[in-house]
C-alpha positions, 0 to 999 in steps of 0.5 A: 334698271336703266333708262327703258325705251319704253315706246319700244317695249310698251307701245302706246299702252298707259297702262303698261307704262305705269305698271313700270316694265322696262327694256333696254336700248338694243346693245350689240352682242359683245362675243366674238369667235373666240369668246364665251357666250354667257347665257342665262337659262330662263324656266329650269325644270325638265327641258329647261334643265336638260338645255342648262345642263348642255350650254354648261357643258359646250366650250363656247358657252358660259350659264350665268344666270338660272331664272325660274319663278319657282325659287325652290329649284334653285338649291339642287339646280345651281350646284348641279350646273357648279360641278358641270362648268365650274362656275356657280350661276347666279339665281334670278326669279325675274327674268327682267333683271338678266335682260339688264345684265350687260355681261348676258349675251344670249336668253335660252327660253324653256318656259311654258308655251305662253311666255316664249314670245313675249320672252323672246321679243323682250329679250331681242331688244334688249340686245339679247341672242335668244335659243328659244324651246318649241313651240315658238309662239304661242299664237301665230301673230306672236310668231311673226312678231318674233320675227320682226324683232330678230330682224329689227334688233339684229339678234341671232334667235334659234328655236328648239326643233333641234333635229334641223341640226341633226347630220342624219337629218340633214344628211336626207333633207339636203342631199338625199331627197333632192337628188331625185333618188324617190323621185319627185316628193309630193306627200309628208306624212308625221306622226306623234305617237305616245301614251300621255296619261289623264289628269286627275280633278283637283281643286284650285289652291294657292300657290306653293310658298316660294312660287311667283304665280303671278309672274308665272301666269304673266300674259295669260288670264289671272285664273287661281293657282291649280296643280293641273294648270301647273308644272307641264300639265299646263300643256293641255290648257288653252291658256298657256300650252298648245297641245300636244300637236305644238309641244311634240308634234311640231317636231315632225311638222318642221322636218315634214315641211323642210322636206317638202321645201314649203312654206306657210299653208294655204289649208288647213282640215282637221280632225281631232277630240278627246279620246281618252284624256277627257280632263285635257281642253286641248285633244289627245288625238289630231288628223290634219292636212296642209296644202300649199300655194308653193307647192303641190305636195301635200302634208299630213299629220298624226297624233294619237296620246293614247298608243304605247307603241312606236310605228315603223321603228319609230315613235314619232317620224316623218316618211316621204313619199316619192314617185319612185320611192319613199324614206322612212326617218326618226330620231333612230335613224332613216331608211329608203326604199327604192320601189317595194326594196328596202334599203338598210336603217341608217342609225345614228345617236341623236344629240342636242349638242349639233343645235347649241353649238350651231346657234353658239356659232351662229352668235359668233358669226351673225349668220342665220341658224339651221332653226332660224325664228322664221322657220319656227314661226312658220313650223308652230303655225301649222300647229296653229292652224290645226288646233283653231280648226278644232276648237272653231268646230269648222274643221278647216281654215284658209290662210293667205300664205303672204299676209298670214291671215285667214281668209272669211272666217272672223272667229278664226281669225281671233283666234290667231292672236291673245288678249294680254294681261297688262303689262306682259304685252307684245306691242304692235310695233316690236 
């Protein structure tokens, strides 16, 4: 690699100096409107996928790179990618050498939770545009520290709450609600519900031949490889997910709190457990409210993983209740009912194409995308909030909105940031 600004990347940290993690000077991104964005798609499995396989088909966009630490992927991944764009990606293991890459312009992040901070802060000074999946953090200092560093380094960073880019979606948030047709909007009620199964014990082992593990594990505590901490089923483990209230429930709580025109919270009670996934450590069932200093409007969130069922139409949604109506909406579609009459549904095909182009366009112009990071910093800490009011056995936190800490509560406060392992630090001073 070239010369590293170290101070930079590493802080003042000897140990990760030596260790020998490098990063860039700030470059500008070299696209302009008329320009391919080449990207590189850092975790191929699943959502990473299902994003490589949309970037390669949108005009504006070029998938040079796959990066995955499981380089058994790469044989059916690349090809598949080949015959979408008609230009074979290179494969990389070690997401470090396509931040070296003066020819990437943007890093789509579709790792586990615990990687996309340090990915994206990693990425943005070294001059890189980053689209990075939900949640955005996976602690809520993390978050702010992507923030300053899309701020710092001037980067376009989107995050992959995609229906912030959804015309149905925007259509309600933007002009239907403010027009005071439900009057004033004081509660957002969200909801996740869906059956995830149970895990099945099994013993820890080594790691698959061909797997990097340790890269894999990258900030997060050097535990022995699991299959149960592996492959998604790392959702449900403190180290590397954020439940399921940070992998699908932080959907509806973005669109609840963009309703509601709020900001960070003031409080946050929840109540949560295990229902039936007794082999998860994060729970399978959460009932949280959220107050705020901005607003008087009240937010609140329902996640049950255990019911095979869609509510109103909709298996996961958001309904806003008005002083003259409310509004029910999902990925389906939307209704508003005006009193006690329902309106008809309003359906309409969801797609990820309205959010790539948005931030592809975005990239070109410099100007801020529909789910900027400081939208999704604020969206996963609500996501945060709950999951530390939990797991602190309290049931409730209170958080100064301004300085995004939380107020007479030292193990909650710990709780908002990690340890990490050497050298995948986030420094202090992005």
């Amino acid at each position: 690699m070239t010369e590293p600004n170290r101070r930079a990347f590493l802080g003042t940290s000897a140990t990760a100096i030596a260790a020998g993690w490098t990063v860039l000077s700030p470059r500008p991104g070299k696209a302009a409107p008329a320009d391919l964005v080449n990207v590189a798609v850092m975790g191929i499995r699943g959502r990473g996928d299902g994003l490589a396989q949309g970037f390669a088909g949108l005009p504006g966009a070029r998938v040079t790179h796959l990066v995955d630490v499981d380089s058994r992927l790469f044989s059916q991944a690349i090809p598949a990618i080949a015959e979408r764009q008609g230009v074979e990606p290179k494969a990389e293991t070690d997401f470090r050498r396509v931040l070296d890459n003066p020819d990437v312009d943007a890093l789509i992040v579709a790792t586990p939770d615990h990687w996309h901070a340090p990915a994206t802060v990693f990425a943005c000074q070294a001059g890189k545009h980053v689209y990075v999946e939900k949640p955005a953090s996976h602690t809520l200092w993390e978050g702010r520290k992507m923030v300053e560093a899309a701020r710092k380094y001037g980067r376009v960073v989107q995050v992959g709450t995609q229906s912030r880019s959804t015309p149905h979606y925007r259509h309600v948030i933007e002009e239907v609600i403010p027009s005071g047709r439900i009057g004033a909007v004081l509660q957002a009620r969200a909801w996740n519900s869906q059956k995830r199964p149970d895990l099945t014990v099994q013993p820890d082992s080594a790691p698959p031949e061909g797997v990097d593990y340790d890269l894999w594990i990258g900030p997060a505590p050097k535990r022995p490889f699991n299959p149960n901490r592996f492959h998604y089923t790392w959702h449900w483990m403190w180290d590397y997910g954020t439940g399921d209230v940070g992998n699908d429930g932080v959907h509806d709580l973005d669109i609840a709190r963009w309703g509601l025109g709020v900001g960070m919270p003031r409080t946050v009670a929840c109540t949560a457990t295990k229902m039936l996934n007794k082999t998860w450590e994060t729970p399978d069932t959460v009932f949280a409210s959220y107050t705020f200093a901005d607003s008087p409007a009240i937010l609140i969130f329902e996640q049950r993983d255990w019911s095979p069922y869609v509510e109103i139409g909709f298996e996961n949604g958001v309904t806003f209740y008005g002083t003259k109506g409310r509004i029910e909406i999902g990925r389906a579609g939307w209704r508003l009912f005006e009193g006690n009459d329902p309106v008809p549904v309003e359906s309409e095909p969801f797609s990820d194409r309205h959010h790539f182009e948005n931030f592809l366009d975005c990239v070109a112009s410099g100007r801020l995308p529909n789910a900027d990071i400081e939208q999704g910093h604020r969206s996963a800490s609500l996501a945060h909030l709950a999951n530390i009011a939990y797991r602190t056995g309290r049931g409730c936190v209170t958080i100064d909105p301004e300085t995004e800490q939380v107020v007479g509560d030292t193990e909650a406060q710990a709780l908002t940031r990690r340890e990490y392992r050497s050298p995948f630090a986030i420094p202090d001073e992005v």
